[in-house]
C-alpha positions as MATLAB code, in Angstrom:
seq = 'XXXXXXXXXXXXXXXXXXXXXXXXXXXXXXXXXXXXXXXXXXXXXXXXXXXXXXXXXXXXXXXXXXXXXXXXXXXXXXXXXXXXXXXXXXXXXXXXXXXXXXXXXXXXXXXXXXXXXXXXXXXXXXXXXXXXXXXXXXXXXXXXXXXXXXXXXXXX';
ca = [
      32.958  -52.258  -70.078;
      35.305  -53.883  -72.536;
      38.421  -51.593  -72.386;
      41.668  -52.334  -75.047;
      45.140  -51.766  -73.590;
      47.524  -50.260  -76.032;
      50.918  -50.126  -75.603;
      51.226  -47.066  -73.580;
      48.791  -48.603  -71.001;
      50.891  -51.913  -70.963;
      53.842  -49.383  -70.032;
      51.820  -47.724  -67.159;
      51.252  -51.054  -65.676;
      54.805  -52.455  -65.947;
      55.753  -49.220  -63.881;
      53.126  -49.839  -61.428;
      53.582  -53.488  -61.212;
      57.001  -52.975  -60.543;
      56.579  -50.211  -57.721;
      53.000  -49.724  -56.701;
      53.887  -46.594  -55.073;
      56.082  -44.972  -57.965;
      54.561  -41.092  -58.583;
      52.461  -40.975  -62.046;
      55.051  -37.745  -62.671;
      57.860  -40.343  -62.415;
      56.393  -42.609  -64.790;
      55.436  -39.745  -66.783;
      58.409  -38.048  -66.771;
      60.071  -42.293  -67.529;
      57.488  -42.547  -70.585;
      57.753  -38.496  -71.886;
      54.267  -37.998  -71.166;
      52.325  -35.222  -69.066;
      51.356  -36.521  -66.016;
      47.282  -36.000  -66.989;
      47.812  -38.055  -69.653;
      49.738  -41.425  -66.693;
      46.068  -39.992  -64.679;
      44.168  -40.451  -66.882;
      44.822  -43.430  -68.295;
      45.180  -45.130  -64.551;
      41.576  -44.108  -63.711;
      39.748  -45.338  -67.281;
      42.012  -48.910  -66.485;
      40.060  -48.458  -62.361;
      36.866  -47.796  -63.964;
      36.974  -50.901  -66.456;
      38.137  -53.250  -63.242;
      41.574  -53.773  -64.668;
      43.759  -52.199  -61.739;
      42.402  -53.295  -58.432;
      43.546  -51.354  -56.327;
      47.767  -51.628  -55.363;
      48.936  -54.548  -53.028;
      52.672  -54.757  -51.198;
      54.466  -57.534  -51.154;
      54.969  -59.012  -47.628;
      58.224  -61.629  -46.515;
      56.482  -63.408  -44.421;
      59.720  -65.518  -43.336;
      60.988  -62.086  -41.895;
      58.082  -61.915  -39.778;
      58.478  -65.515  -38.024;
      56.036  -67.497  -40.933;
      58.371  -70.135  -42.303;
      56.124  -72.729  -42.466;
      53.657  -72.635  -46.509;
      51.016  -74.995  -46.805;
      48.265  -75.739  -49.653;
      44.626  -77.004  -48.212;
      42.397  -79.611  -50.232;
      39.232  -79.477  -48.688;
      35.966  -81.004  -49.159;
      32.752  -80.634  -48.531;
      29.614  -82.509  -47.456;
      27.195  -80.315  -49.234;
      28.686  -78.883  -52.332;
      25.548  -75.803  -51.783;
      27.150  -74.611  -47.929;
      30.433  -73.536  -50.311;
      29.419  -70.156  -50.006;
      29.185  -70.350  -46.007;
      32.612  -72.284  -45.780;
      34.221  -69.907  -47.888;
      32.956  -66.806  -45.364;
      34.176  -68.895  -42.536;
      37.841  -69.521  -44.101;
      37.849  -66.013  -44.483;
      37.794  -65.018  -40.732;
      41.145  -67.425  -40.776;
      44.030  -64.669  -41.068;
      46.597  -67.477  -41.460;
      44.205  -68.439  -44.480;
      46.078  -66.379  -47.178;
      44.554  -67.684  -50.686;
      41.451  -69.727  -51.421;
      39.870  -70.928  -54.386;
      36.782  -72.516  -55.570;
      37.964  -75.592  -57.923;
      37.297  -78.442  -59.465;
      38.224  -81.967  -59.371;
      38.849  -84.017  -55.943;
      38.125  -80.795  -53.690;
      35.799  -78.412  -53.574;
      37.987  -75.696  -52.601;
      41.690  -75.065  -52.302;
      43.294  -72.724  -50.492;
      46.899  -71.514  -49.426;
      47.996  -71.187  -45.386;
      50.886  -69.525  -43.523;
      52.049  -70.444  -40.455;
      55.134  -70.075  -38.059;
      55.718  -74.205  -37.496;
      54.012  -77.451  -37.957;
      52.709  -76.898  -34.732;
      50.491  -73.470  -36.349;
      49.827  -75.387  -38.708;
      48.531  -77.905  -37.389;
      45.919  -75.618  -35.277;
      45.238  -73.828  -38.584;
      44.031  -77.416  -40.096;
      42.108  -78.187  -37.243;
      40.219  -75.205  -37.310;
      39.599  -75.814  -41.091;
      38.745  -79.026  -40.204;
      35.752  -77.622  -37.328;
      33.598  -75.646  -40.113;
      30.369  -76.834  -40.645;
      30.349  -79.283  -43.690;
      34.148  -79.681  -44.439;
      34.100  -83.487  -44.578;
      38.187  -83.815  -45.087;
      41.095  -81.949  -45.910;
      44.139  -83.149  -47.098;
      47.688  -80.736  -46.649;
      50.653  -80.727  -48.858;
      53.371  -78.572  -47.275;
      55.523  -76.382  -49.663;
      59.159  -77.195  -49.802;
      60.109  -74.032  -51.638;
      57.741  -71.004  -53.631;
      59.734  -70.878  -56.982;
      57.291  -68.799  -58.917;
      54.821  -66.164  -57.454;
      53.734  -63.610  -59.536;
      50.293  -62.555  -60.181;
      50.957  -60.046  -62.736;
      53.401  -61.999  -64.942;
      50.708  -62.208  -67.976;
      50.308  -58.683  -68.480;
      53.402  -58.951  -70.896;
      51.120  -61.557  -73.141;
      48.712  -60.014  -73.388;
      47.777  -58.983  -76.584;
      46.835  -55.564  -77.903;
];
């Protein structure tokens, strides 16, 4: 389903992007709409796979996880990336992963308390079947993280 924002929908989303759990009559009531219409609108965006669902966003330094990695890994077999990819995902501390390109065959993002987490996190990267290597480049500071920053360019 190919489904064009307009400008009101671009609105909705700001509002929600901004405050998952702000009330569709607040945003109506924000946008001088009916709150059918903020409804509506929400559920054709679900249907066409454009709002997944609503996420929070979690400090993870306030609950003891100081310590941000990024994961190179790569693989012996690039056909078991399927398999490794189930297996990372039984890692809570394992909090992003992508398939890529390039020098790895996946990358993925880790939290941990201390280098001392971390370090069993890595290891236990390092024991799936088929991950030849990984290589670990600890974050010194997150200056950008926002997953819904390009909604504003996108064009209608």
């Amino acid at each position: 389903m190919n489904y064009q924002l307009d400008e009101i929908d671009k609105k909705i989303l700001d509002f929600l992007v901004e405050n998952t759990r702000m009330p569709f009559t607040e945003i109506a009531k924000q946008m001088d709409v009916s709150a059918g219409t903020i409804h509506v609108r929400v559920k054709k965006m679900e249907d066409a796979g454009i709002i997944l669902g609503s996420s929070l966003n979690i400090d993870y330094g306030k609950l003891d996880y100081h310590f941000t990695a990024f994961i190179g890994i790569l693989l012996t077999k690039s056909n078991r990336t399927h398999e490794v990819l189930k297996e990372l995902q039984t890692i809570p501390n394992v909090i992003e992963v992508s398939v890529i390109s390039g020098k790895y065959n996946i990358f993925c993002k880790v939290r941990a308390k201390n280098t001392e987490d971390a370090k069993r996190i890595i290891y236990q990267i390092d024991d799936i079947q088929d991950v030849m290597r990984t290589e670990s480049m600890i974050s010194m500071e997150e200056y950008l993280s926002d997953k819904n920053r390009l909604i504003n360019a996108v064009s209608i």
